[in-house]
Each structure stands twice: as structure tokens, then as C-alpha cells.
BABA-25330 format. One line per 3 residues: number of its first residue (from 1); their letters; for each residue x, y negated, z negated of N, C-alpha, C. Coordinates in Angstrom, 1 decimal, padded with zeros to 4 digits. Example, Ala and Ser with C-alpha at 12.3 -4.5 7.8 and 13.67 -1.06 7.14 Angstrom:
residues 2
1) as) 013.2,005.7,-007.8,012.3,004.5,-007.8,013.2,003.3,-007.8 | 012.8,002.2,-007.1,013.7,001.1,-007.1,012.9,000.0,-007.9
END
This chain:
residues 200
1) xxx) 009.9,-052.0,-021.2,009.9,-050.7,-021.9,008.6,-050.3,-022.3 | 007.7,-051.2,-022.8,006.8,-050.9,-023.6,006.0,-050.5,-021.9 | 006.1,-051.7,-021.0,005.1,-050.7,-019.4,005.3,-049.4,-018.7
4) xxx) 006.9,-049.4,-019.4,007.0,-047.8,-018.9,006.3,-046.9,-019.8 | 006.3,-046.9,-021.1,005.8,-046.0,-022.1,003.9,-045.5,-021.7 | 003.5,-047.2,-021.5,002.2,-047.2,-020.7,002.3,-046.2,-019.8
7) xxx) 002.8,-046.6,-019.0,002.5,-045.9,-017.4,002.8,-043.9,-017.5 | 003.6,-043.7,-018.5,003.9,-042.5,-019.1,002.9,-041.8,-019.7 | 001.9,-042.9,-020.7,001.0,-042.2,-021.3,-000.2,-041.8,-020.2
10) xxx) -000.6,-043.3,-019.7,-001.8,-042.8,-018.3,-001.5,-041.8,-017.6 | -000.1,-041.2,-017.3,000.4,-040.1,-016.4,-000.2,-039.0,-017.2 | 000.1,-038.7,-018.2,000.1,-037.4,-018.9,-001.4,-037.4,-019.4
13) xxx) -002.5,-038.5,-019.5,-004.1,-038.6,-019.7,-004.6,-037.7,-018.3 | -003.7,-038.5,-017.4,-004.1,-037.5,-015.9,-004.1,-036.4,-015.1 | -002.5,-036.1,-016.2,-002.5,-034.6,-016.1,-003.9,-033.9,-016.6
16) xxx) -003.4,-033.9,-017.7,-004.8,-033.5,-018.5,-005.9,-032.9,-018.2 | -006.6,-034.0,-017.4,-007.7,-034.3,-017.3,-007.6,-033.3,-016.1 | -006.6,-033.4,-015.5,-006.9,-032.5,-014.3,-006.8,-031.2,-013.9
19) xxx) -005.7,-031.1,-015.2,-005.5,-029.5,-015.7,-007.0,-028.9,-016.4 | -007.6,-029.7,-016.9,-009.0,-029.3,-017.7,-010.2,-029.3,-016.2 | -010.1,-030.1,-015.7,-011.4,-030.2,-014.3,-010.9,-028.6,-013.7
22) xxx) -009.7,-028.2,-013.2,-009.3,-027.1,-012.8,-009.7,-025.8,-013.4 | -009.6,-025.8,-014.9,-010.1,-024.5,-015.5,-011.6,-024.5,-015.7 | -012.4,-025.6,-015.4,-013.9,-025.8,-015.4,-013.5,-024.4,-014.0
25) xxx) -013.4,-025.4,-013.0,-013.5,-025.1,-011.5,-013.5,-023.5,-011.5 | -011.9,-023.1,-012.2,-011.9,-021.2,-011.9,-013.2,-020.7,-013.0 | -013.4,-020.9,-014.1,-014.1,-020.7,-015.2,-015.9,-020.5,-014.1
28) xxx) -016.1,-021.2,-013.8,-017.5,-021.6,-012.8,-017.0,-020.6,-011.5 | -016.1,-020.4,-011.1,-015.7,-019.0,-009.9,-016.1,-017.9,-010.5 | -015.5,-017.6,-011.4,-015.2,-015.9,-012.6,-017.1,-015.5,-012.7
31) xxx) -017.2,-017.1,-013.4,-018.7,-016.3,-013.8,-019.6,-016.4,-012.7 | -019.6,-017.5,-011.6,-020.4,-016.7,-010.0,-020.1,-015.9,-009.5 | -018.7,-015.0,-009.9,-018.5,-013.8,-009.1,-019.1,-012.3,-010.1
34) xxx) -019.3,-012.8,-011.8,-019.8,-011.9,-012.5,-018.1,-011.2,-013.0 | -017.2,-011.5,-012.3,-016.1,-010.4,-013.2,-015.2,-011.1,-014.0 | -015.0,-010.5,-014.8,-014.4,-010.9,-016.2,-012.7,-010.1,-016.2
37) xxx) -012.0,-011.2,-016.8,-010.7,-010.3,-016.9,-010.5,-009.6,-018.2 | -011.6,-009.4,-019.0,-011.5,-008.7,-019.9,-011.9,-007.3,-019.9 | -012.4,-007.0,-018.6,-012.9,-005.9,-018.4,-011.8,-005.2,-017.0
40) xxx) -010.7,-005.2,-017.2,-010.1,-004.5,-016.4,-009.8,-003.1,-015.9 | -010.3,-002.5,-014.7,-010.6,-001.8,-014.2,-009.5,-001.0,-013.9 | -009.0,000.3,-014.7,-007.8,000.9,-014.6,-008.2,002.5,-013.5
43) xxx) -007.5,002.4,-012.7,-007.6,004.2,-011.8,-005.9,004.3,-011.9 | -006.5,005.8,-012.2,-004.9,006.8,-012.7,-005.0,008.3,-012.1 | -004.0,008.7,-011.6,-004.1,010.1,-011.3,-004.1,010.9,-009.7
46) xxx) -004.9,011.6,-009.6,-005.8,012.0,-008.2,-004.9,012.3,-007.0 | -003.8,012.9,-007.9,-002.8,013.4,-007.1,-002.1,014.7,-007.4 | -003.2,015.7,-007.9,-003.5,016.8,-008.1,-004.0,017.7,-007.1
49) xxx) -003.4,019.2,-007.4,-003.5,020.1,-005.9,-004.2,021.4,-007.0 | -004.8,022.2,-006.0,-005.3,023.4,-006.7,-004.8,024.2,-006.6 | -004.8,025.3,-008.0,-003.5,026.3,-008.3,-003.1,027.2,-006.8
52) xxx) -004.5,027.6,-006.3,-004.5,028.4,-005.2,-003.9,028.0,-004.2 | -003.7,026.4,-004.4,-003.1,025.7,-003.0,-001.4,025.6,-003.1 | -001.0,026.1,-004.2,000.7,025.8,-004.6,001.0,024.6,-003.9
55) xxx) 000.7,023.5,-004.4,001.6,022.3,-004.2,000.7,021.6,-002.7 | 000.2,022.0,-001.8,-000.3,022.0,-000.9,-001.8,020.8,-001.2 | -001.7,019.6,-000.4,-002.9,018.4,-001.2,-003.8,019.4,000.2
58) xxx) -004.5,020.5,000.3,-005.4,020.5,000.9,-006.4,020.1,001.3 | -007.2,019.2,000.2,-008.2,018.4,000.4,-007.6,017.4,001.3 | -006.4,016.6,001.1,-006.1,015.7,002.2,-005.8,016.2,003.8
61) xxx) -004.8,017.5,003.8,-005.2,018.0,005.3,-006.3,018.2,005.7 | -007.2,019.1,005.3,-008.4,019.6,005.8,-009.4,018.1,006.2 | -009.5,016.8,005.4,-009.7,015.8,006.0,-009.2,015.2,007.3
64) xxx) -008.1,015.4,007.2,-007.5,014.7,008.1,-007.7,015.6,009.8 | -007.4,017.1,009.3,-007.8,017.7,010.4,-009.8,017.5,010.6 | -010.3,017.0,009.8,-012.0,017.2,010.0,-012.5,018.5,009.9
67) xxx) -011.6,019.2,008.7,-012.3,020.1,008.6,-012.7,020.8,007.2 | -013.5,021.4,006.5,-013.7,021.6,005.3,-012.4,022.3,004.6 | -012.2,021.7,003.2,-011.4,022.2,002.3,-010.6,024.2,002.5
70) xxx) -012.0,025.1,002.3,-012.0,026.2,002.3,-011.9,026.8,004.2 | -012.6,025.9,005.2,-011.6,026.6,005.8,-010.2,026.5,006.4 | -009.6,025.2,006.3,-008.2,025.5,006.0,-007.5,026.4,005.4
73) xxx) -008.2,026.5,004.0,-007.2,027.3,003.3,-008.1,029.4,003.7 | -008.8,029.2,004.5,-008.7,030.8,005.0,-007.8,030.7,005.9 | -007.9,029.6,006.8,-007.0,029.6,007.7,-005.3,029.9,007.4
76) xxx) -005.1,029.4,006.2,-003.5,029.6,005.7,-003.2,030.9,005.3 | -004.8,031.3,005.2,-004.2,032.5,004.0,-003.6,033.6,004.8 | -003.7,033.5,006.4,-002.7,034.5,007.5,-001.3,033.9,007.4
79) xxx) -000.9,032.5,006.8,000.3,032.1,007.1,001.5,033.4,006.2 | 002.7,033.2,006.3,003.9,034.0,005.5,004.8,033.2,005.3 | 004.5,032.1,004.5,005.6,031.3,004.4,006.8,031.9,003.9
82) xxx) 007.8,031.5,003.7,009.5,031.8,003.4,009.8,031.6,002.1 | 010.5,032.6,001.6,010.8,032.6,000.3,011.3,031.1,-000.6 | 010.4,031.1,-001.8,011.0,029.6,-002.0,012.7,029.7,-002.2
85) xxx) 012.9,028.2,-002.0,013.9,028.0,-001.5,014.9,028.2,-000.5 | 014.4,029.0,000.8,014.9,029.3,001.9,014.1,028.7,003.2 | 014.8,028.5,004.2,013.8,028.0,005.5,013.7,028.9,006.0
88) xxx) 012.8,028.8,006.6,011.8,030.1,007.8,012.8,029.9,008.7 | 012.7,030.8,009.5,013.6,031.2,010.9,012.4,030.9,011.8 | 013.1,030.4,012.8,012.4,030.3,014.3,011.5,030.9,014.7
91) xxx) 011.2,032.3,014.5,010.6,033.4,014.7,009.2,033.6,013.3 | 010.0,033.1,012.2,008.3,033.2,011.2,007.6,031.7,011.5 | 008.4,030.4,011.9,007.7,029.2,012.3,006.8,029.6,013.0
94) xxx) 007.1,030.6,014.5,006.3,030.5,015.2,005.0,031.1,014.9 | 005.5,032.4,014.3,004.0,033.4,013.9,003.1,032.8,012.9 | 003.5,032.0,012.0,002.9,031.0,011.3,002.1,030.2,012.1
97) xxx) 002.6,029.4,013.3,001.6,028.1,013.9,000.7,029.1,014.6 | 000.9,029.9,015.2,000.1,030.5,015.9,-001.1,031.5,014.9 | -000.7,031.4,013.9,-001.6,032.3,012.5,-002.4,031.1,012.4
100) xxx) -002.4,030.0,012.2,-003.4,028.8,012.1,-004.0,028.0,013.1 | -003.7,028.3,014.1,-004.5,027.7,015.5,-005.1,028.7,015.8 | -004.9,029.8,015.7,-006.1,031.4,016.1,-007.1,030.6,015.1
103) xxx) -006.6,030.3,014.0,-008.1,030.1,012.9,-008.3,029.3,013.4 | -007.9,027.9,013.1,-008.5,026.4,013.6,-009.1,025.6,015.0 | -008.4,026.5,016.1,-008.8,026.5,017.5,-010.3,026.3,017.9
106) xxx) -011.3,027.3,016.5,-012.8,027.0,017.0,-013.3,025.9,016.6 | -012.2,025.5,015.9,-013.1,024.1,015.3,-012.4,022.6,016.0 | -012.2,022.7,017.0,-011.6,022.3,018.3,-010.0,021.4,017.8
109) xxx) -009.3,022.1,017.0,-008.2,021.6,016.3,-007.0,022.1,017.5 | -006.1,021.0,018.2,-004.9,021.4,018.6,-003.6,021.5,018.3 | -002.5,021.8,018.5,-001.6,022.1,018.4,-000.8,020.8,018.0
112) xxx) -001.6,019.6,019.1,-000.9,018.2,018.0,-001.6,018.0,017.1 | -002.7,017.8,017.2,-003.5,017.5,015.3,-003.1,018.2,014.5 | -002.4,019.6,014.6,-002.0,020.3,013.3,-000.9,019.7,013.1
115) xxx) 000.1,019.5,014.6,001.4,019.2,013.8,001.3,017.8,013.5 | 000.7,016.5,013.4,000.9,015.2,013.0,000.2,015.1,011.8 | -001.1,015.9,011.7,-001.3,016.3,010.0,-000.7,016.8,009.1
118) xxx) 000.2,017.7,009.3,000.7,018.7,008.6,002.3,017.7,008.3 | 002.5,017.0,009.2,004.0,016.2,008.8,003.9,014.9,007.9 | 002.5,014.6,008.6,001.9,013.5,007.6,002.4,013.6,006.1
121) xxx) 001.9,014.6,005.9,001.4,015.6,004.2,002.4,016.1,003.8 | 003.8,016.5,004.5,004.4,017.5,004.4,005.6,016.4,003.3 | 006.4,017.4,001.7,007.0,016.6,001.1,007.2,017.8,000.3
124) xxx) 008.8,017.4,-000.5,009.3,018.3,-001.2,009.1,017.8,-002.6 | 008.5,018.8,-003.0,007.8,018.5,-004.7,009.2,019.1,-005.4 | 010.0,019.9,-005.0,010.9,020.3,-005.9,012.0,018.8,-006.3
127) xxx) 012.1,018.2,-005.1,013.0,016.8,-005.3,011.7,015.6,-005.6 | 010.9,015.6,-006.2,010.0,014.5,-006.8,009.3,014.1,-005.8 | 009.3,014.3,-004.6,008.5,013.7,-003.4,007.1,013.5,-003.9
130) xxx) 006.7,012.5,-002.8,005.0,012.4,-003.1,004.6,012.5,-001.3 | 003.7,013.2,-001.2,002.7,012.7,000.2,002.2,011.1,000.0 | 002.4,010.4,001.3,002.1,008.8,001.7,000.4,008.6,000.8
133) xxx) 000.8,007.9,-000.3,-000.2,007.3,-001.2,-000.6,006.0,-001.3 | -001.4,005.1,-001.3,-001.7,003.8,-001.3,-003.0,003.9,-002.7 | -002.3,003.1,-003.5,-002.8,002.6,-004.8,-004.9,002.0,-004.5
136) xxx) -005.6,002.7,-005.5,-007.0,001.9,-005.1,-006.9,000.8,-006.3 | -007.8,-000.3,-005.9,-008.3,-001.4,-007.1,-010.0,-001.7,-006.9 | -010.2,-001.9,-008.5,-011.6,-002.4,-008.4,-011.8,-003.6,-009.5
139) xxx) -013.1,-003.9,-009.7,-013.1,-005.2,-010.5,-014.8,-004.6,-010.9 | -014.9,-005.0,-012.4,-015.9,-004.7,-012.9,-017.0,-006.1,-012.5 | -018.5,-005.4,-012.2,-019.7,-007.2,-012.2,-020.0,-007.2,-013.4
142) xxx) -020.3,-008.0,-013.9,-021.1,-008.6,-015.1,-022.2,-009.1,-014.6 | -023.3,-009.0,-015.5,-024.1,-010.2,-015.7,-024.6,-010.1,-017.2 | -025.0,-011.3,-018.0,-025.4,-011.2,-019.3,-024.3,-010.9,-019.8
145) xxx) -023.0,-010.7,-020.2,-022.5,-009.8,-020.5,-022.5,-008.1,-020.0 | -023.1,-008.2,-019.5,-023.7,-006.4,-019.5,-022.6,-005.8,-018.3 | -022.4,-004.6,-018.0,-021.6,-004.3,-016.7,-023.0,-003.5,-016.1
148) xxx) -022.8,-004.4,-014.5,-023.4,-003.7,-013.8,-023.0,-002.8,-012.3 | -021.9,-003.3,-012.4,-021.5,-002.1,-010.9,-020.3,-002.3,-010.9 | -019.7,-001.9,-010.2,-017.9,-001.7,-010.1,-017.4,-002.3,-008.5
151) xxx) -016.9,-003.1,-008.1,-016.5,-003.6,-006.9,-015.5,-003.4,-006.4 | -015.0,-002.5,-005.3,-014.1,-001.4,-004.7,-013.6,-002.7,-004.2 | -012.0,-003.2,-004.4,-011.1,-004.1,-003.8,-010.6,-003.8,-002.7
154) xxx) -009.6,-002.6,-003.2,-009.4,-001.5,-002.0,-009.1,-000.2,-002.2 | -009.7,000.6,-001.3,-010.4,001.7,-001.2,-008.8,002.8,-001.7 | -007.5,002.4,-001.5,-006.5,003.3,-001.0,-006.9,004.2,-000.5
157) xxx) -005.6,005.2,-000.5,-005.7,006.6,-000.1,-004.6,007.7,-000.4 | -004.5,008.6,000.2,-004.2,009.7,-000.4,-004.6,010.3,-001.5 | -005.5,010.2,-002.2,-006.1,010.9,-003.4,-006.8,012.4,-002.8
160) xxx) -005.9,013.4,-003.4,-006.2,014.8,-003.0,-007.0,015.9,-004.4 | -007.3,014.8,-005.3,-008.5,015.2,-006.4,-009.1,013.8,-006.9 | -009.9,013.8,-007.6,-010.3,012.9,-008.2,-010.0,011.8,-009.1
163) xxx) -009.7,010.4,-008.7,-008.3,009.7,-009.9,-009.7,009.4,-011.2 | -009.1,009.1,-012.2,-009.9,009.0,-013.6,-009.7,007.2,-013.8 | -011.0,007.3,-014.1,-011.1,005.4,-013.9,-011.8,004.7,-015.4
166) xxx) -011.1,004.0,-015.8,-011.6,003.3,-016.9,-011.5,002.1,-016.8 | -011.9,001.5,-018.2,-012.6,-000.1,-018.2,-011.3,-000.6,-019.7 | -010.8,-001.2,-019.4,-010.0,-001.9,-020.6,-010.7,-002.1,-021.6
169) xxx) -010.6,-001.6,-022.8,-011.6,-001.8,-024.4,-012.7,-001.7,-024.4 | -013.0,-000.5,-023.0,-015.0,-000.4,-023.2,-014.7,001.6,-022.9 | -014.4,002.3,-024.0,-013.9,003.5,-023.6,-015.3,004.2,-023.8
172) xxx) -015.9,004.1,-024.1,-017.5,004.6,-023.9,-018.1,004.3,-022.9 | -017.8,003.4,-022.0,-018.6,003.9,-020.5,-017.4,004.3,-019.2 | -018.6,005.3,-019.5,-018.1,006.7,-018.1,-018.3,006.3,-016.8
175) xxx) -017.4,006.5,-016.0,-017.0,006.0,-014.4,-016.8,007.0,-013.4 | -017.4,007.1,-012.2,-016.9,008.3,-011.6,-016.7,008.0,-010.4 | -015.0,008.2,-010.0,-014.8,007.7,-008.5,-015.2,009.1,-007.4
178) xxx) -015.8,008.5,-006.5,-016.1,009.4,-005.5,-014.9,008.8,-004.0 | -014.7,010.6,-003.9,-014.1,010.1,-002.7,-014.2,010.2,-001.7 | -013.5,009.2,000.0,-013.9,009.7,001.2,-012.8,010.2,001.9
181) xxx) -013.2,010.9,002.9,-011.5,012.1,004.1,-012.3,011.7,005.2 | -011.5,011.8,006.2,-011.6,011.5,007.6,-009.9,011.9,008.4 | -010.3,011.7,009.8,-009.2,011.9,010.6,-007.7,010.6,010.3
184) xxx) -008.6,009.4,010.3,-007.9,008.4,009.9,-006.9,008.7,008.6 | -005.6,008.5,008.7,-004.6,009.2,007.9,-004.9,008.0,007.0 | -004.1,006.7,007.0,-004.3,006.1,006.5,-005.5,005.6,005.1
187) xxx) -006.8,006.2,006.1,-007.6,005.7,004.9,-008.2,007.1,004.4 | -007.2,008.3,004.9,-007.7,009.3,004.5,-007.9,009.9,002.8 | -008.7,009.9,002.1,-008.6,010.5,000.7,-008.6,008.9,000.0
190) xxx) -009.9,008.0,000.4,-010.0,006.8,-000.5,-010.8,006.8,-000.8 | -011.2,005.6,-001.7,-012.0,005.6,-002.9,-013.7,004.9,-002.4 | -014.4,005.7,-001.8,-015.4,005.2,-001.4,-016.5,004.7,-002.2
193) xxx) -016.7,004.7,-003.4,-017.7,004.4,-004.9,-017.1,004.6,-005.7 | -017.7,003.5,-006.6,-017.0,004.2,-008.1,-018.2,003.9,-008.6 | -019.2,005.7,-009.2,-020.4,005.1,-010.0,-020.2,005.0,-011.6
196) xxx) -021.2,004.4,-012.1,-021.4,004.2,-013.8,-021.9,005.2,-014.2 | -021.4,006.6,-014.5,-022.2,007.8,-015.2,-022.4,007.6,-016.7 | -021.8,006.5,-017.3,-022.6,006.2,-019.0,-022.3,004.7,-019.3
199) xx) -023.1,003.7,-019.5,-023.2,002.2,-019.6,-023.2,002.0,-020.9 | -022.9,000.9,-021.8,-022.9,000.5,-022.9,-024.3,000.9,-023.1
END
């Protein structure tokens, strides 16, 4: 009895010991990588449309098609969409696509890039929908204590304004996510930088 009790105590010295060499081990990772889990890196929001655009993430089409914000939306401004809550008839579909390929045609946009863009994006706000979004993450550096840069994990996408980014219990420094558009839908409207506009 008394060798088992031994052999019980050496076990649980060994645990120990090994549970403690382990938290050295991550403890010596955290601080060669500089990031701290006390400084956690929150992004919120950036799924905002402009009044002008009613509901419309234009900044995400107009990337997607490669083309600037404003002229997409000259280009819409020939469309006649259909009374809310009714569907267009056959006949305004068509004078509609054809009101936006007269615009977008010079900017070498075809008739499929509009429509795989435009379905991409396309979502009923009246029943809670969202256009295809993918969450960003970042991780604050340290050194000294001090923050020195912000480390983009992943970029997401769909952000059709700017998402608002903070630091867990450091509300005095200011963060500004910048973003990137491209044809690529997927990584269309992600988080290309996030600079430090005010530091401890």
C-alpha cells in the first residue's frame, strides 16, 4: 500500500513538473511573438451602405466589377427599379440591364461580370439578409510593453464601409482599418492594414 501511495505521489510530482515546463514553453512563444492576450483586438461593424445607395453595398460591387464607387452609381442612376415591394416585369428587367451596360460597357464590363456581381451582392434586407461576409481578425505586437503594430490574421471580406477596431482596456489608442476591393469576390472588401492613428 504504502508503494502504491509512492508511486502516486512521483506521478502527480511529474505531472506538475510538466504542466509547469509547458507554460514556460507557451509563455517564451507569446513573448517571441510580441502579442499579448490582454490586448485583444476587437473589429465591429463595416456593413454599412450609403443613404444615396438605399441598401445597395456599392462599394463592394463597384470593386468587384473594377470599377470606381461613383461610377457605378452614375451608372444606376439610369436604372427604374420597381416599386418597393413588387417585382419588375420582364420588360423593366430588361431596360434596366441594358441602362447599366450602355454605362459600364466603356469600362470593358460585360453582361456576365454584371450579372455574377450583382447576384454575388444581391440580398433581401427587408427579411434580415446579409450579402456573403467573412469575419476579419488581428492580434496586437508588443514590445516593452508598448504596442507597436497590429497583425492582420485574416484579412475577411465583404466590408462595404469601414469596420471600427479596438484594443480590449486600452480605449485611448486609435486604430484605423483600411480597406482593399478587387474583382476577386471572395477577398473582395478586406482588411488590408490596420494603422495606429493614436498610441499610448
Amino acid at each position: 500500500m504504502k508503494k502504491s501511495h509512492a508511486t502516486l505521489a512521483i506521478s502527480s510530482l511529474a505531472a506538475v513538473a510538466a504542466f509547469a515546463v509547458a507554460g514556460q514553453v507557451r509563455g517564451s512563444q507569446e513573448s517571441a511573438h510580441g502579442a499579448s492576450p490582454d490586448w485583444t483586438i476587437s473589429i465591429s461593424g463595416g456593413h454599412e451602405t450609403e443613404g444615396v445607395d438605399r441598401g445597395r453595398p456599392v462599394n463592394l460591387v463597384a470593386g468587384g466589377l473594377g470599377v470606381k464607387p461613383e461610377v457605378f452609381r452614375e451608372a444606376f442612376s439610369h436604372v427604374r427599379p420597381a416599386p418597393a415591394g413588387q417585382r419588375p416585369d420582364e420588360q423593366r428587367v430588361h431596360m434596366n440591364k441594358q441602362a447599366l451596360l450602355s454605362a459600364l460597357q466603356p469600362y470593358g464590363i460585360t453582361n456576365e461580370q454584371l450579372d455574377t456581381v450583382s447576384n454575388y451582392y444581391r440580398y433581401r434586407r427587408e427579411q434580415g439578409e446579409m450579402w456573403p461576409t467573412a469575419e476579419a481578425t488581428a492580434v496586437a505586437i508588443l514590445q516593452k510593453g508598448g504596442l507597436t503594430s497590429i497583425k492582420i490574421d485574416k484579412g475577411g471580406s465583404g466590408y462595404n464601409s469601414v469596420p471600427t477596431v479596438t484594443i480590449a482596456g486600452h480605449p485611448e489608442i486609435k486604430l484605423k482599418a483600411v480597406l482593399s476591393y478587387g474583382k476577386d469576390l471572395k477577398n473582395n472588401g478586406s482588411i488590408s492594414e490596420i494603422q495606429i492613428v493614436k498610441n499610448l
